[in-house]
C-alpha angles and dihedrals in degrees: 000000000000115000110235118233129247114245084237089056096057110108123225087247091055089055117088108229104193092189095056085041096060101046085049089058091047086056095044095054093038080059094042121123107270101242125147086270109056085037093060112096080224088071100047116106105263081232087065105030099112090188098050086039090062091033119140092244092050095065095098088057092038084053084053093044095047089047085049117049092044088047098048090047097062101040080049086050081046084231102165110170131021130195101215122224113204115176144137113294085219101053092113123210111265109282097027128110124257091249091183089053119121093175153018094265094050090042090051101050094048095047086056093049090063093093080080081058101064088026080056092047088051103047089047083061096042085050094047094050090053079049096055083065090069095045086259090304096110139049091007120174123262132168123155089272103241129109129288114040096355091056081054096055092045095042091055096052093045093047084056088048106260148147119243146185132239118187105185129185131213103255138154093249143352102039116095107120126268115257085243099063105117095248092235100046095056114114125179118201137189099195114070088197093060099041083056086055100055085044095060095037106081094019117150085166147341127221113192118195122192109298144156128252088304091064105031085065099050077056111056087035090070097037085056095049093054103038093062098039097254086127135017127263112281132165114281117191141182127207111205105030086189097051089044095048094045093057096037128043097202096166086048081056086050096043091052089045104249097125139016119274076226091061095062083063077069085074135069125184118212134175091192145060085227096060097044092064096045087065091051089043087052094046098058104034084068 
């Protein structure tokens, strides 16, 4: 009889690698002779069929690739919790001029928001110097990776030297990530769905900033989530008490019933960075 090898006797040669196998079979059709049949779409690896891969019936597997990679980047970065920073694409930097505006008024009113720019800038960097404590594993820094707010999230946790997140998203304008995304820490999605997942899912807090639709439903998204348990408590702030008051009524929604007096206390309203991170602080000392 045979003597069995030891698993420490196995050469690398004698162990099946599928992900080298596969790469050396891309390589072998791509060098294939060019004949009617391996010409045929019929005839490419599936791996490798762009068309069948962005089929219509093949949604359901691109929503779990696009959950994964991202997914399996960051637990390979051992990147554990995340403070979330939502906020309008069209807010400018101090000094620079309201690119989005189509009038005076408009113009007038985002040129003025850019204080959230430079609060934003400076809570990233409170939030990156907490994270220096856990060796950049915690409370790392993530915003959807475009300009505007998101540029200033970004800006602040790389000036403190940290690393931080970008999650884009495939749009007609506005999203190609800020020069101060950590390269390897820059994702691009085509599913919102999924990109709101990867936002919530490491959250340790989420700061919103005024914004646009984009941001109003990152928003609610995470309100709804904690408010029915899907998720635990977590620090929730507002920048710009006066600019979120004056576009949603809450305590009218808890006046009609819709939701719990109870559910506007999810909810802290801040004007600093400061302050900001004296909610997170608070929150996490009890």
């Amino acid at each position: 009889m045979a003597k069995v090898k030891s698993t420490d006797q196995v050469a690398d040669k004698d162990v099946w690698d599928p992900l080298k196998d596969s790469r050396a079979d891309k390589h072998a059709a791509a060098a294939q002779p060019r004949t009617p049949q391996t010409e045929s779409p019929s005839y490419r690896l599936a791996f490798t069929d762009e068309d069948f891969l962005c089929s219509k019936e093949l949604r359901p597997l691109r929503l779990q690739l696009e959950l994964l990679k991202a997914e399996m980047v960051l637990a390979e970065k051992g990147i554990a919790s995340t403070v979330v920073l939502f906020g309008g694409a069209r807010i400018p930097a101090p000094g620079q001029k309201p690119w989005a505006a189509r009038n005076e008024i408009q113009h007038n009113n985002l040129q003025a928001a850019s204080v959230y720019y430079e609060e934003a800038r400076k809570f990233a960097a409170l939030c990156s110097a907490h994270s220096a404590k856990f060796d950049y594993k915690e409370f790392v820094v993530v915003t959807g990776g475009g300009p505007g707010v998101m540029e200033a999230g970004n800006r602040g946790a790389s000036e403190a030297g940290a690393p931080t997140i970008g999650l884009n998203i495939m749009l007609p304008h506005e999203q190609a990530p800020n020069p101060y995304v950590t390269p390897e820490l820059a994702f691009n999605f085509h599913y919102f769905a999924i990109r709101k997942m990867h936002f919530m899912m490491r959250a340790r807090a989420v700061a919103v900033f005024p914004g646009g639709f984009g941001t109003l439903d990152e928003m609610f998204e995470a309100l709804t989530l904690i408010q029915t348990g899907r998720m635990k408590r977590i620090p929730l702030i507002l920048f710009a008490e006066k600019f979120w008051r004056s576009i949603i009524n809450f305590e009218a929604l808890a006046e009609f019933g819709t939701i719990a007096p109870e559910d506007i206390e999810l909810i802290n309203f801040v004007e600093t960075a400061d302050q900001a991170w004296k909610v997170v602080r608070d929150f996490y000392a009890k």
